[in-house]
N, C-alpha and C positions, 0 to 999 in steps of 0.2 A: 673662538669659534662662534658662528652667526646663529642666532634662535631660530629663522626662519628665512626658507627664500622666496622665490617667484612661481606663479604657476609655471611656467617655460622650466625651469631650472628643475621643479620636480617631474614633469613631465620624461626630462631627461633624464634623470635619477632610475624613475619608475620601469622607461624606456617606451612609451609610448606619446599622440598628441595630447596637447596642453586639454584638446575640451573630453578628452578621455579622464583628467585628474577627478573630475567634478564625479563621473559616474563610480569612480571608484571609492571615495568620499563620502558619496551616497553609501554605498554597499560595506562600509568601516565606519562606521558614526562611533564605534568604542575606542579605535584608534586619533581616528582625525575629531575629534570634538570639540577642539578648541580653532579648526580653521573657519573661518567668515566668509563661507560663499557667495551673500551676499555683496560682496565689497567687488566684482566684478568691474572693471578689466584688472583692479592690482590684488588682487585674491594672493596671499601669501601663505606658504605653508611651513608648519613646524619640518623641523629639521629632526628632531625626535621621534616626530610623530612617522618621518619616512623610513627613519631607522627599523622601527617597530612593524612596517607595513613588510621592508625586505627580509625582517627576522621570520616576522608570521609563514611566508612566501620561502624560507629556505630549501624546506625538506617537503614540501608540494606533492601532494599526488593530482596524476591526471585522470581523468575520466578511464583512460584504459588499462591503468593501475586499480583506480576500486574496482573495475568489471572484473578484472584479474584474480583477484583477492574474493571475490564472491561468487565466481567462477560465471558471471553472466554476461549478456551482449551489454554494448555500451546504451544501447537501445531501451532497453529493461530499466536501467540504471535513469534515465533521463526519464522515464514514465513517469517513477514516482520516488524521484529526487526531491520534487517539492510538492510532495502532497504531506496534509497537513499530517503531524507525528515523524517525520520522516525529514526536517527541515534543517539538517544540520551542515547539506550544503549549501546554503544561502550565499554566504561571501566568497568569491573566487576573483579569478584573476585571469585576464587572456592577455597571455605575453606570444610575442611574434617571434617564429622562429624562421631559421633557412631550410627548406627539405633538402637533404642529404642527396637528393637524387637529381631533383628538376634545378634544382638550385632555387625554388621559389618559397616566399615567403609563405609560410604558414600558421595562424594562430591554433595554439593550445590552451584550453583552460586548465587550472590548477586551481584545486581547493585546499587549505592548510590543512596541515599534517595533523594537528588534533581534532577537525571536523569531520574530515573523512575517514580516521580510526573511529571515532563517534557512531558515525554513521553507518560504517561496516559492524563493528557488532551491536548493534540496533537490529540492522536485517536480519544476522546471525542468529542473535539470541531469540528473535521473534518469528523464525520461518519464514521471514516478507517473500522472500523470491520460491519457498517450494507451494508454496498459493497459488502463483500467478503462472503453474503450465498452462498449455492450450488445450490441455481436457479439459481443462475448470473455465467454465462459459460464467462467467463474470459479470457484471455490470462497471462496478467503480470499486478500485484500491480500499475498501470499508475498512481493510484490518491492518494497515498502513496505520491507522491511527493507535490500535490495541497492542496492548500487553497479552503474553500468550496466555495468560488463564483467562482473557479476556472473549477471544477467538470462537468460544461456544456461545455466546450471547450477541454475536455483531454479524460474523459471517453468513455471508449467504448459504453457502453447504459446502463440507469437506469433500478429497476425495476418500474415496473405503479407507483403501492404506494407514494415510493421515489420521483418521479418526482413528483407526486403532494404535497407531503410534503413539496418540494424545492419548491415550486411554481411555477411552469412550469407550468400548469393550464394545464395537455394534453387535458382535456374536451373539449376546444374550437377550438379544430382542426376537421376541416370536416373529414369523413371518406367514407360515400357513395352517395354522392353528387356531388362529384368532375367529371365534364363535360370531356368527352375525350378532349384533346388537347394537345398542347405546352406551358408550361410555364418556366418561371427564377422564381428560388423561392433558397433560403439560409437555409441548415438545420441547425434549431435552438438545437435539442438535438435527441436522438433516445430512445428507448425503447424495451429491451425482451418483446417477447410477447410468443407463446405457442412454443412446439420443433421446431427448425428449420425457426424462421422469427422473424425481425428486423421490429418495425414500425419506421417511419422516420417521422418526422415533419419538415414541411417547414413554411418558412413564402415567399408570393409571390412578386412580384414587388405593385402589388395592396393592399400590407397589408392585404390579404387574408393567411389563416391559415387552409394547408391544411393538411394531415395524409397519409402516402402509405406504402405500404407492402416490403421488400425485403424480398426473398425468400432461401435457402439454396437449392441449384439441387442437387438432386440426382442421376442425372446421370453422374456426370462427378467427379473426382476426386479431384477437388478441394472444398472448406471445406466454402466458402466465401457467402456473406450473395447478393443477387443482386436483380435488377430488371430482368425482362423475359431476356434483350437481354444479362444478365451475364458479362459488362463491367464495370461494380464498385462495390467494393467490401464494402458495409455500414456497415460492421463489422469492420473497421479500426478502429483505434484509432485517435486523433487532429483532425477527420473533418470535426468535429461543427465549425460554420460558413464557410462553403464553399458555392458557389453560382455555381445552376445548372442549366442547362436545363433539363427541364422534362419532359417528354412525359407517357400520361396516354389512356387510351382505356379501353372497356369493353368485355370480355369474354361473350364467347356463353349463360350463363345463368343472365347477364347484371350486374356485378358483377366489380366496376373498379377494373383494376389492374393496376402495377408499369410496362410500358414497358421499359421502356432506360431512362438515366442518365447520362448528362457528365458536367464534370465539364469546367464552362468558369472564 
């Protein structure tokens, strides 16, 4: 039996063309490591090494088998398939099929079988996809990268639900009670609340456990979530556990609201 053949020969092996071997080469350096792509037009490949690529490739899932299994669009799935923490579809494989219908060729990508079980309880174990409805106004995939004890300290804001799911207990945070004044207090997590307002949970110096509003302005062009005097932005992302000075008052119909915020 031969060590190795031709690019042409694996090509046909693989089932694809010859300058298709090179990218998939690329994409399996722990497979193919010992072929010389270099060595260009006679590039020869393990015969081992193809063996190994069609075993990897046996039991394949497609794109609409992991959406299946995670119960989401295959769209979702492709968003933040490679965002970093989330990288364990990297090597796949588009094999050409016939459509059953038009009789026309069709490529399907497949990722191995132990990548994309990887990868599905990755999302599972970590909530990736109950993050990302379309009430939850987003920026970037931030917790794509976290472990879920991680999730209070990265994320931009939970929804209510969620947080109480995670046990964050928002319940026990006052809301219209809270006396005008000054206080230091450290936000522990925030929350969407209706269009256009962030609640923020603090915990105080006194282990007091309060609740305040920022608010999105309208009148000024920028997009950021604040207290009245509009100098911090509580739509950031990283910052859970920051310790603030906070300053609260009540509006003309005695109503607290969030006046100023600065971080010491």
């Amino acid at each position: 039996m031969k060590e190795t053949c031709s690019l042409e020969d694996a090509a046909l092996v693989i089932g694809v063309c010859p300058n298709q071997v090179f990218k998939i080469i690329d994409t399996h350096p722990d497979i193919f490591s010992v072929v010389d792509t270099k060595a260009t037009p006679n590039t020869s490949v393990s015969v081992s090494s193809l063996q190994a690529f069609k075993s990897l490739y046996k039991d394949a899932y497609s794109f609409i088998q992991i959406a299946n299994r995670l119960g989401v669009s295959i769209e979702r799935i492709q968003k933040v398939k490679s965002t970093p923490g989330t990288s364990f579809l990297e090597r796949s494989f588009c094999s050409q099929k016939t459509c059953p219908k038009s009789g026309r060729p069709t490529i399907q990508r497949n990722f191995p079988k132990e990548d994309a079980e990887e990868f599905i309880e990755y999302c599972e174990t970590r909530s990736i996809f109950k993050f990302l409805q379309h009430s939850v106004r987003v920026k970037a995939f931030t917790y794509a990268t976290l472990k879920k004890e991680d999730f209070i300290c990265a994320s931009q804001a939970y929804r209510f639900k969620d947080a109480a799911q995670d046990g964050l207990n928002p319940q026990k945070y006052k809301f219209s009670n809270i006396a005008p004044g000054e206080y230091i207090g450290k936000l522990v997590f925030k929350v969407w609340g209706r269009i256009s307002i962030i609640q923020c949970f603090f915990v105080l110096e006194n282990n007091e456990f309060i609740r305040l509003t920022a608010f999105r302005p309208r009148a000024t062009p920028w997009r950021g979530y604040t207290p009245r005097d509009g100098k911090v932005d509580f739509s950031e992302a990283s910052i859970e556990g920051t310790r603030y000075k906070i300053t609260t008052g009540l509006t003309e119909r005695g109503v607290v609201c969030f006046l100023s915020a600065r971080a010491i």
